[in-house]
C-alpha positions as CSV (number, residue, x, y, z in Angstrom):
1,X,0.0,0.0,0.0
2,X,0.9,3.7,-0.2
3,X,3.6,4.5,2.4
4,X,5.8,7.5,3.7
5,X,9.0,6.8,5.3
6,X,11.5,8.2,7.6
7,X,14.7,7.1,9.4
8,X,14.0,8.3,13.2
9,X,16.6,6.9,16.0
10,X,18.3,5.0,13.6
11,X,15.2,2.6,12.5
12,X,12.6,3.7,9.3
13,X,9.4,4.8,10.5
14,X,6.6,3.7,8.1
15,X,3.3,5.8,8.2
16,X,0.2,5.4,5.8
17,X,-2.9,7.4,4.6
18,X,-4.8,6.0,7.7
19,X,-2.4,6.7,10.5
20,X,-1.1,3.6,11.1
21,X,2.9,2.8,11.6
22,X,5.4,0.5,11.7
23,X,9.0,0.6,13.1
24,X,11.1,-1.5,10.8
25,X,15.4,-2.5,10.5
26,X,17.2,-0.6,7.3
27,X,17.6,-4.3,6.2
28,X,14.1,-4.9,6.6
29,X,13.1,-1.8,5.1
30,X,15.1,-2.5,2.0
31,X,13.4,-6.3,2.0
32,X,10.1,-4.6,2.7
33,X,10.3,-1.9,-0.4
34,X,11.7,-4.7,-2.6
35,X,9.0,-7.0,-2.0
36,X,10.7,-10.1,-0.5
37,X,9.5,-10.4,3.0
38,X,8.3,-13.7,2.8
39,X,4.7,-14.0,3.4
40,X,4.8,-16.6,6.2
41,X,7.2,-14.7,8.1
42,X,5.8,-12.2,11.6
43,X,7.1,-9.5,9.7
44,X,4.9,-10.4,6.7
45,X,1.8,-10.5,9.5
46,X,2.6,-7.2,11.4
47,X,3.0,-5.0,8.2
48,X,-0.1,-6.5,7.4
49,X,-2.4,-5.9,10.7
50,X,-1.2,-2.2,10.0
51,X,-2.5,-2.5,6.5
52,X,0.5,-1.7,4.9
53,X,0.2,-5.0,2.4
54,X,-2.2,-4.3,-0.4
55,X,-3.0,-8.7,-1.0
56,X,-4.0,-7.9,3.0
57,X,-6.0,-4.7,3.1
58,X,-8.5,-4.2,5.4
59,X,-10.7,-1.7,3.1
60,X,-13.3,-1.0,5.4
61,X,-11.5,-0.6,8.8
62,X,-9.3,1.6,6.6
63,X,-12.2,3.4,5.5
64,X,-13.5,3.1,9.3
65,X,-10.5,4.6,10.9
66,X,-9.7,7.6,8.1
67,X,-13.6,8.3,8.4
68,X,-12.8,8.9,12.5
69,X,-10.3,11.4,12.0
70,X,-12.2,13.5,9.3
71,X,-15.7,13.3,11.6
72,X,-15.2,16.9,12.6
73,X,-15.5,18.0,8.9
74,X,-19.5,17.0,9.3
75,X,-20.0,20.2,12.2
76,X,-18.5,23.5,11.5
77,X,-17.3,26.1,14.0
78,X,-17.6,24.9,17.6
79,X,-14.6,27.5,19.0
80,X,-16.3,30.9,19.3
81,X,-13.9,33.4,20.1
82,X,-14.5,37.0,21.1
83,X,-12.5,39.6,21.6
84,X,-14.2,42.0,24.2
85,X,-11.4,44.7,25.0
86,X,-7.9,45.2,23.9
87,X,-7.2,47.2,27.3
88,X,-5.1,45.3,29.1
89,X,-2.9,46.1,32.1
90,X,0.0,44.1,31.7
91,X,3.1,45.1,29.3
92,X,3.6,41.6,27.5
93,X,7.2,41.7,25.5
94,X,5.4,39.1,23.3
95,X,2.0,40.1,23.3
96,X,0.4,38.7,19.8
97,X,-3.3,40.3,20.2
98,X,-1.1,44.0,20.3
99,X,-3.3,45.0,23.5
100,X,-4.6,48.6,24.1
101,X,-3.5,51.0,27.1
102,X,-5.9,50.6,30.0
103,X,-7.7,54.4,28.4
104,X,-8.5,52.9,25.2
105,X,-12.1,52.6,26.0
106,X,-13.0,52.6,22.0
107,X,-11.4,49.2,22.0
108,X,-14.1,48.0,24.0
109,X,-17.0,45.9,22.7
110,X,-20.3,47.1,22.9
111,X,-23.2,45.6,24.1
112,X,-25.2,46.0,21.0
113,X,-21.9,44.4,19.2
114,X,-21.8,41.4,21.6
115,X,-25.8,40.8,21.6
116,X,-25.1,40.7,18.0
117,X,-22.4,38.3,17.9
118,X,-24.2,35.6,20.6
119,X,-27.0,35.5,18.3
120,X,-24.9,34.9,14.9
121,X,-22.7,32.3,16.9
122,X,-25.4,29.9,17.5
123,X,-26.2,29.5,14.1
124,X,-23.7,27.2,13.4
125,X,-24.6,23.5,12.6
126,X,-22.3,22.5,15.3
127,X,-24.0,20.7,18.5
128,X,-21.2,22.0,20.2
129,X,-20.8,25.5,21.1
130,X,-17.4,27.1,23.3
131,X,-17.4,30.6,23.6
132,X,-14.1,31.8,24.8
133,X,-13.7,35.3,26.0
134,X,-10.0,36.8,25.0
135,X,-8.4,40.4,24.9
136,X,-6.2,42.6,26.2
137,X,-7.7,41.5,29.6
138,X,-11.5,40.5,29.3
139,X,-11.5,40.9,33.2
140,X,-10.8,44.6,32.4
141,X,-14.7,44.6,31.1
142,X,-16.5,42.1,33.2
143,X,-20.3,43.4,32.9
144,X,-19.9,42.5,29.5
145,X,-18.5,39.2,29.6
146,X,-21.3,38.2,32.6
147,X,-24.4,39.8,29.8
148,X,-22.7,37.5,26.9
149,X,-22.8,34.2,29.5
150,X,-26.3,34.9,30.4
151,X,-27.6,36.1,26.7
152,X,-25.4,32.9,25.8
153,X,-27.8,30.8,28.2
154,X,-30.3,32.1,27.8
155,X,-30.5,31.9,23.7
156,X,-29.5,27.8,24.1
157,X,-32.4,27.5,26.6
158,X,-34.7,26.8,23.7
159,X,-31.4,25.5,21.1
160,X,-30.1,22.6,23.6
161,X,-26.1,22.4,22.2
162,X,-23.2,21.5,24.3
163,X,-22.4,24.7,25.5
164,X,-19.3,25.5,27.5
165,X,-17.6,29.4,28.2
166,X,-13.5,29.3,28.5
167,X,-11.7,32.8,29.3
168,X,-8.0,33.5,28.7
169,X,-6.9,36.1,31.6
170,X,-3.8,37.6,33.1
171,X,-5.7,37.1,36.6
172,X,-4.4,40.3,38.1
173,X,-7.6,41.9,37.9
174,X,-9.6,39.0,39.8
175,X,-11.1,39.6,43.0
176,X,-13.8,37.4,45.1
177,X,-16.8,38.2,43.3
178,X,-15.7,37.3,40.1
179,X,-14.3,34.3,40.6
180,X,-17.2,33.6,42.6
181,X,-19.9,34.3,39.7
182,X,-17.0,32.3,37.3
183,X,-17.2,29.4,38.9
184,X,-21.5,29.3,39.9
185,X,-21.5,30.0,36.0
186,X,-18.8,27.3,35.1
187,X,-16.7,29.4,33.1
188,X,-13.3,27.7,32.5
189,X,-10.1,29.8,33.2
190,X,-7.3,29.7,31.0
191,X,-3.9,32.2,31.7
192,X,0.0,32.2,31.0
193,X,3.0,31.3,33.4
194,X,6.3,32.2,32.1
195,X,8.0,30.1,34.5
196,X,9.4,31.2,37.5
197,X,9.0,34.7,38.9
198,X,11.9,36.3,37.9
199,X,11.6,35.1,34.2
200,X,7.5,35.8,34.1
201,X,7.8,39.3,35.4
202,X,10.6,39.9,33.0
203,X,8.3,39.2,30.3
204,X,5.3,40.0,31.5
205,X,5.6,43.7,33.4
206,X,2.4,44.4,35.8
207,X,2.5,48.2,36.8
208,X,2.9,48.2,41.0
209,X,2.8,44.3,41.1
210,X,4.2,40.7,40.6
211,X,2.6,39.9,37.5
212,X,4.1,36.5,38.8
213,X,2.5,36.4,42.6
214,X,-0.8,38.1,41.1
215,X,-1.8,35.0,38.6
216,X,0.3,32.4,41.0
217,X,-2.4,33.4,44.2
218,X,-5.5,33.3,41.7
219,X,-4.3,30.2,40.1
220,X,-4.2,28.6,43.8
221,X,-7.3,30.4,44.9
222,X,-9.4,28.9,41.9
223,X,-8.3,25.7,42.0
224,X,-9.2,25.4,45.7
225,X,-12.8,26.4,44.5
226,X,-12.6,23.9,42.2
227,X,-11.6,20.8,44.8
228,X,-14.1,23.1,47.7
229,X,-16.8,21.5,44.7
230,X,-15.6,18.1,45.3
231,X,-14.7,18.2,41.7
232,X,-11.2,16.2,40.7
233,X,-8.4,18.1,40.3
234,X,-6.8,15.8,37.8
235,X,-9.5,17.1,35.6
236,X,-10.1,20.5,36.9
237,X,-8.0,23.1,37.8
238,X,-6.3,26.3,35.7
239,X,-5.2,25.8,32.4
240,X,-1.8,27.4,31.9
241,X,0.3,27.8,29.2
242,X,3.9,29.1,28.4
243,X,5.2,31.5,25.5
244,X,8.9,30.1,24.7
245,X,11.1,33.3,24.1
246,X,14.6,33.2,23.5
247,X,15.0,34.1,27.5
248,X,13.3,30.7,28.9
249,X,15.6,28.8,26.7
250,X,17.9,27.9,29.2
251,X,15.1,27.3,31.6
252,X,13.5,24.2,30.9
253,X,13.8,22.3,34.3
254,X,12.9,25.5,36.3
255,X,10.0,25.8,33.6
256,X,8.7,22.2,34.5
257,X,9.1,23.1,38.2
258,X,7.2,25.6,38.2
259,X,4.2,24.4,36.6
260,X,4.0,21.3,39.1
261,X,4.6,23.9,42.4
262,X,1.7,25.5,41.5
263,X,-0.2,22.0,40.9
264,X,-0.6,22.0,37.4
265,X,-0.8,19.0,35.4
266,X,-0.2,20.2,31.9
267,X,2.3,22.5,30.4
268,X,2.3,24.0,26.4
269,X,5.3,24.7,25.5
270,X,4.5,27.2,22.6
271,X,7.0,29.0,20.5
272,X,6.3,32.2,20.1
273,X,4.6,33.5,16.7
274,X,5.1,36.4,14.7
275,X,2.2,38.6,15.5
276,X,1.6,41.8,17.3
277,X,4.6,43.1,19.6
278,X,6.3,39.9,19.0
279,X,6.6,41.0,15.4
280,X,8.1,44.4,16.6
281,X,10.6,42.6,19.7
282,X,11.5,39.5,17.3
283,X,15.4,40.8,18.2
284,X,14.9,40.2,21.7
285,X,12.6,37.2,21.8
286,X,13.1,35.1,18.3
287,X,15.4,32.2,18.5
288,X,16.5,29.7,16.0
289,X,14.0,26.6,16.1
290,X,16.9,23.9,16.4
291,X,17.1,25.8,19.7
292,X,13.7,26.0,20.7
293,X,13.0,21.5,19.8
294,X,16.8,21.4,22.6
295,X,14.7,23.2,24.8
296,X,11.5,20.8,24.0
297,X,13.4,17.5,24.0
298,X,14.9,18.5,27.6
299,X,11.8,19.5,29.2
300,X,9.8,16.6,27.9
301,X,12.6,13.9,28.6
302,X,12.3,15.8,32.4
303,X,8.7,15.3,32.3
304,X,8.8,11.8,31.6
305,X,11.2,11.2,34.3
306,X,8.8,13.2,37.0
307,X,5.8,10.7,35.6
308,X,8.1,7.7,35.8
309,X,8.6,8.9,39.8
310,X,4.7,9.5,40.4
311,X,4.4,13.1,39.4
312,X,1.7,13.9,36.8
313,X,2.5,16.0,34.1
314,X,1.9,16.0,30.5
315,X,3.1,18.6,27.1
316,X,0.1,20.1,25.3
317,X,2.2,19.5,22.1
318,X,3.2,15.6,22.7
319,X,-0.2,15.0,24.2
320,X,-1.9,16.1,20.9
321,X,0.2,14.2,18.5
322,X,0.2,11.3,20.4
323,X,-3.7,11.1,20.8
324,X,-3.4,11.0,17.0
325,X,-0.3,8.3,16.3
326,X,-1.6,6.2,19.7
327,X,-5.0,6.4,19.8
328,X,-6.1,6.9,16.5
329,X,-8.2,9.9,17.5
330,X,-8.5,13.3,16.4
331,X,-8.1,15.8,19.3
332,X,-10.0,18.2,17.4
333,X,-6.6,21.2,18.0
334,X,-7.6,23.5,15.5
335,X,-4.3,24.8,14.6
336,X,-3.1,21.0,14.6
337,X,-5.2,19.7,12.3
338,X,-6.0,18.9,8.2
339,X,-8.0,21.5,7.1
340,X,-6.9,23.9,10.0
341,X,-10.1,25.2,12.2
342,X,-10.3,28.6,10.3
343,X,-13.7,29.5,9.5
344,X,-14.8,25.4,9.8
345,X,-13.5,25.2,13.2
346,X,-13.2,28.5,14.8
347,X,-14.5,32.2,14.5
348,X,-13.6,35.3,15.9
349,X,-15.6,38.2,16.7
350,X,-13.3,41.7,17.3
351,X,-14.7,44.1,19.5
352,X,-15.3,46.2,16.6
353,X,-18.2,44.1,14.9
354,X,-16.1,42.5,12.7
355,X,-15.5,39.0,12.4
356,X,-12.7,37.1,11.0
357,X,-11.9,33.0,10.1
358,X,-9.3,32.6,13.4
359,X,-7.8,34.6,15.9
360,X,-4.5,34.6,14.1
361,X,-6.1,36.2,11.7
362,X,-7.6,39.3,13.7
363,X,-4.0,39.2,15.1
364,X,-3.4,39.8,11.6
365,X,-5.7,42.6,11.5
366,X,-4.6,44.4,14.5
367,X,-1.4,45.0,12.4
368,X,-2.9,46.7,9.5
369,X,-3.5,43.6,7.6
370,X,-7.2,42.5,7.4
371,X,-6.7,39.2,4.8
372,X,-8.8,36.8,7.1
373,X,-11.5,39.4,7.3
374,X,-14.7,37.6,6.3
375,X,-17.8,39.7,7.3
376,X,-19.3,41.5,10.5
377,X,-21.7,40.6,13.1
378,X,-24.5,42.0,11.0
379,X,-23.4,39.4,8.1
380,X,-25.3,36.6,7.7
381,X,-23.8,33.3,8.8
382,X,-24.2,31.6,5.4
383,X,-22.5,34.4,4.0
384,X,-19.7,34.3,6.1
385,X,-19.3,30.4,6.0
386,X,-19.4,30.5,2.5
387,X,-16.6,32.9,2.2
388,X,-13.7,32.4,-0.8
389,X,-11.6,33.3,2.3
390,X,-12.9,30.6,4.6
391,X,-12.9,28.0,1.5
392,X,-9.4,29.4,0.7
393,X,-8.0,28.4,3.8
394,X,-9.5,25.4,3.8
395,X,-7.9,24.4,0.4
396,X,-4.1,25.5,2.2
397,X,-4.9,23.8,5.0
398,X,-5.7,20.1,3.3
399,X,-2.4,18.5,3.6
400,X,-3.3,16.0,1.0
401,X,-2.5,18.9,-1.6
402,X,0.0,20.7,0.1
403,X,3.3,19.9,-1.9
404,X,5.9,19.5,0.7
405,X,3.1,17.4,3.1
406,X,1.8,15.2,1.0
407,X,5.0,12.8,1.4
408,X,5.7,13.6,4.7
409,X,5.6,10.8,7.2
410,X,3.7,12.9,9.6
411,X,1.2,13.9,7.4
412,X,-1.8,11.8,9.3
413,X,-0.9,13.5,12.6
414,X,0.0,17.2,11.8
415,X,-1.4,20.4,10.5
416,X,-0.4,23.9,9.1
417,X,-1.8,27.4,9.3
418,X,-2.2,29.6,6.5
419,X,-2.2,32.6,8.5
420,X,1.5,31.8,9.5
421,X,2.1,30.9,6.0
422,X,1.0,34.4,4.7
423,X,3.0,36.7,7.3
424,X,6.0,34.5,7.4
425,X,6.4,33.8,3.6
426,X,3.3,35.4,1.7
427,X,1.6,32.8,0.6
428,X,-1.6,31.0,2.3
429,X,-0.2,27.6,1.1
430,X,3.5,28.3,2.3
431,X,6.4,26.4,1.4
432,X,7.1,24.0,4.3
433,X,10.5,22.8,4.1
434,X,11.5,26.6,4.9
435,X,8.6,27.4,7.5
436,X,9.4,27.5,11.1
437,X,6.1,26.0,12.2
438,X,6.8,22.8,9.9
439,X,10.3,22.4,12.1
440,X,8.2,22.8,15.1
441,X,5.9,20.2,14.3
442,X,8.3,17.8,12.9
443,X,10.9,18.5,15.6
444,X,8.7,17.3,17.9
445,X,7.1,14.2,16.0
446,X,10.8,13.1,15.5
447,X,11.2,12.9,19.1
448,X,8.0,11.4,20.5
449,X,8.7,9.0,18.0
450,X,12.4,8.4,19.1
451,X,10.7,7.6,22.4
452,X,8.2,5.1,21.0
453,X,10.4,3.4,19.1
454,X,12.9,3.1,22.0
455,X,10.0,0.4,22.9
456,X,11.0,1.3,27.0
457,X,7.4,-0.5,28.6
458,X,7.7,2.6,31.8
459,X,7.6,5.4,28.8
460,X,5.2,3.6,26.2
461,X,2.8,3.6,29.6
462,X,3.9,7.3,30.0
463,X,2.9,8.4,26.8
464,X,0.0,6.0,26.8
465,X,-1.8,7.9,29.5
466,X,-1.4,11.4,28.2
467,X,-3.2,10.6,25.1
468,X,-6.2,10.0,27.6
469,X,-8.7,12.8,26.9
470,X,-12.2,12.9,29.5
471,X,-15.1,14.7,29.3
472,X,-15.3,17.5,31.7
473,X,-18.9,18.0,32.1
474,X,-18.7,20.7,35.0
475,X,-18.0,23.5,32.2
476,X,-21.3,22.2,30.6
477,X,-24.3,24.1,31.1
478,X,-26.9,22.8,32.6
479,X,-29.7,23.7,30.2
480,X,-27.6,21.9,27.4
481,X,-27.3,18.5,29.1
C-alpha cells in the first residue's frame, strides 16, 4: 500500500494514509520496499495488521478509521472566540493580540456588538458551542462578559447544544466576586505562566505588582474552588500555558518546576509566533528553532522522568500528536489539524463588529493587515461560512494537496496554518521545508517518535496515559445537558 518513510533513532518509520505505523530495521526496510518479506514470516503479519500489504488490506477498517479522524468536517465552527477589549494592564514583550492601554475605551465591545455576535454564533450547525472570552484582559470589562454568559444561556435554553464558556486572563484583575460568579456559572479559566518569577515578570511587566505572585495566588485560589466543589483536580483546575522566548531557553527544568509547584498538570510549551509586539521585539525574543526543539526535547525527557517517579504532568504539544499516532483519535486542535479550524473550526468576533476566520487572523488585523477578514456581526452566517476566504483556507490547509506534506511521514498527525504561512512567507499555502512551524511540528514528532520506538514499557505507559482525553462536564451548562 501507499507508504511515507522516515529514518527516526536509527530505524525507518513507516506511516500510511490511515495513520497507522510501523517501526522496521534498514535491512528490513530495503526487503520490505523490494518486496521479499516472505509471506509466512511475523514480519509479513505485522506490516499486514497495519495495512500496509495491499493482497491484505483491510478496506473498510481503513475506510472506518480515516472516516474517525475527518468526523469533525461534518459540524462546522464549535470554537467561538470573542475579543471583548484590547485594554489590558500588563506590558507583555510578546504580546500577539497588540493590547490597548488601559484608556483605550474605543477598543471595548459594545453591548449592541456582543448581543449581536451571541446571536450569529449559534447559528452554526455545530451541536457544540465554546465561547471563549479573550483580549487585552476581558477581566478589564467584566459586565460584558457576565451579559454574553447569560444572553449565551439564555438563547440555548430553547437550542439545547453543548455549551461550554473558557476565558484566557492575566488574573491580576480577579477579585472574590468574580471568581465567585465564574465558577456558579462554570466558566473555565485559561492564563500564562512564564515560569518562575523572575523570568515571568521579566516578560510580562504588571505596573505596582508581581505579574508572577498576582496569577500564581489566583491560580491557587481557583483551584481550591474547584476541589471546595468536590470536583477532581486531575480534571479541573487552571489551564496554563507558556510562551517560549529566546529568555526561557535555558530554563527548561525551572519551567517544569514551576508548573507542578503551582499543581498544574499540563504544560504548552508554545513558540512564540510572529504577530503583534512579537513581530516588533523579534530581536529580543526570536530564536532559531533547532534551539527552541533542545529546549522541547529537555523538558519533555524531564517530564517523563517526573511521571516515571509518580508526578503527573503532560506537554500540550506531545499529548496532541500522540492522541493521534496512539489512539487513532483526532483531538479536534484547531491549529493541529487537516483542514486547520479557520472559519470550519473556529471564528472570531473583534470588539469592533467585525468578524474574522481565526484569531491569528484578527491578530493579523490588529497590524494593518485585514486578509482573514470575512464579514461583521451584522453578516449573515451563510454568507460568512461561504466565504472564498474561509474556503481558501480550507484548500491551504488540506495537507493532502500541500506539496511538501503530502510525502511527509507525519502527514496523518499534523497540520499547518495559513495565516503563518501568509506573514512569514506570503503565501496562504506556504512552502514548508523553509517554514518554522513545519520544524516545530516535525521537531517534535521526531522525538516522540524516538521515544516510541525506544519500545522502554515505563515510557510507552507514559505516553499512553497522556493521550487519555475525558469529558469535563462541570463546564457544561446545565440547560444543554
Amino acid at each position: 500500500m501507499p507508504f511515507n518513510h522516515r529514518t527516526v533513532g536509527g530505524q525507518v518509520l513507516l506511516t500510511n494514509a490511515e495513520g497507522q505505523f510501523f517501526f522496521l530495521s534498514p535491512d528490513e526496510f530495503r526487503s520490505f520496499a523490494e518486496g521479499s518479506i516472505e509471506r509466512d514470516s511475523a514480519l509479513y503479519r505485522a506490516l499486514a495488521e497495519r495495512n500496509f500489504v495491499r493482497a491484505e488490506v483491510d478496506v473498510p477498517a481503513m475506510a472506518d478509521r480515516m472516516r474517525k479522524r475527518r468526523a469533525f468536517l461534518h459540524y462546522g465552527p464549535n470554537l467561538h472566540i470573542m475579543v471583548v477589549t484590547l485594554r489590558c494592564n500588563e506590558t507583555c514583550v510578546y504580546c500577539h493580540a497588540s493590547r490597548a492601554d488601559m484608556s483605550a475605551t474605543q477598543t471595548d465591545m459594545t453591548p449592541e456588538i456582543a448581543d449581536r455576535a451571541v446571536d450569529l454564533i449559534f447559528q452554526t450547525t455545530n451541536p457544540n458551542v465554546t465561547i471563549e472570552f479573550q483580549g487585552g484582559e476581558p477581566l478589564v470589562v467584566f459586565p460584558l462578559v457576565k451579559r454574553v454568559i447569560e444572553r449565551a444561556r439564555g438563547v440555548n435554553a430553547s437550542i439545547g447544544k453543548r455549551l461550554e464558556f473558557t476565558m484566557v486572563s492575566n488574573l491580576s484583575l480577579m477579585d472574590d466576586e468574580k471568581l465567585e460568579y465564574l465558577v456558579s456559572n462554570k466558566v473555565q479559566i485559561c492564563t500564562s505562566i512564564d515560569g518562575p518569577e523572575h523570568l515571568h515578570d521579566k516578560q510580562r511587566k504588571l505596573v505596582g505588582s508581581s505579574a508572577h505572585g498576582e496569577a500564581t495566588r489566583w491560580i491557587r485560589r481557583i483551584n481550591q474552588a474547584y476541589a471546595d466543589l468536590g470536583l477532581d483536580p486531575t480534571l479541573y483546575h487552571v489551564e496554563a500555558l507558556l510562551t517560549t522566548t529566546r529568555e526561557a531557553l535555558p530554563y527548561w527544568k525551572e519551567i517544569v518546576d514551576a508548573y507542578v509547584d503551582l499543581g498544574c498538570r499540563s504544560l504548552f510549551l508554545r513558540p512564540v509566533d510572529p504577530f503583534g509586539f512579537a513581530d516588533r521585539t523579534a530581536d529580543r525574543v526570536e530564536y532559531p528553532r533547532a534551539e527552541y526543539l533542545e529546549f522541547y526535547r529537555r523538558a519533555v525527557d524531564y517530564m517523563i522522568d517526573l511521571n516515571l517517579r509518580g508526578v503527573e504532568i503532560l506537554e500540550r504539544f506531545a499529548a496532541i500528536f500522540l492522541t493521534k499516532i496512539l489512539a487513532g483519535e483526532e483531538p479536534n486542535f484547531l491549529d493541529i489539524r487537516s483542514p486547520c479550524g479557520a472559519g470550519i473550526g473556529q471564528v472570531a468576533y473583534n470588539y469592533d463588529a467585525k468578524v474574522f476566520t481565526c484569531d491569528e487572523g484578527r491578530m493579523l488585523h490588529e497590524m494593518g493587515d485585514s486578509t482573514f477578514l470575512i464579514g461583521d456581526v451584522s453578516t449573515r452566517y451563510r454568507a460568512l461560512m461561504g466565504h472564498e476566504t474561509v474556503r481558501a483556507m480550507a484548500i491551504a490547509s488540506n495537507l493532502d494537496g500541500q506539496p511538501d506534506c503530502v510525502n511527509c511521514t507525519y502527514q496523518p498527525y499534523c497540520g499547518v496554518c495559513p495565516v503563518h504561512n501568509h506573514r512569514t512567507q506570503g503565501s496562504i499555502f506556504g512552502r514548508m521545508r523553509e517554514s518554522t512551524l513545519c520544524a516545530v511540528h516535525k521537531g517534535i514528532q521526531d522525538y516522540l517518535f524516538t521515544r516510541i520506538g525506544g519500545r522502554d514499557p515505563a515510557v510507552l505507559d507514559v505516553l499512553q496515559k497522556w493521550t487519555t482525553v475525558r469529558d469535563r462536564a462541570h463546564f457544561l451548562q446545565a440547560c444543554a445537558v
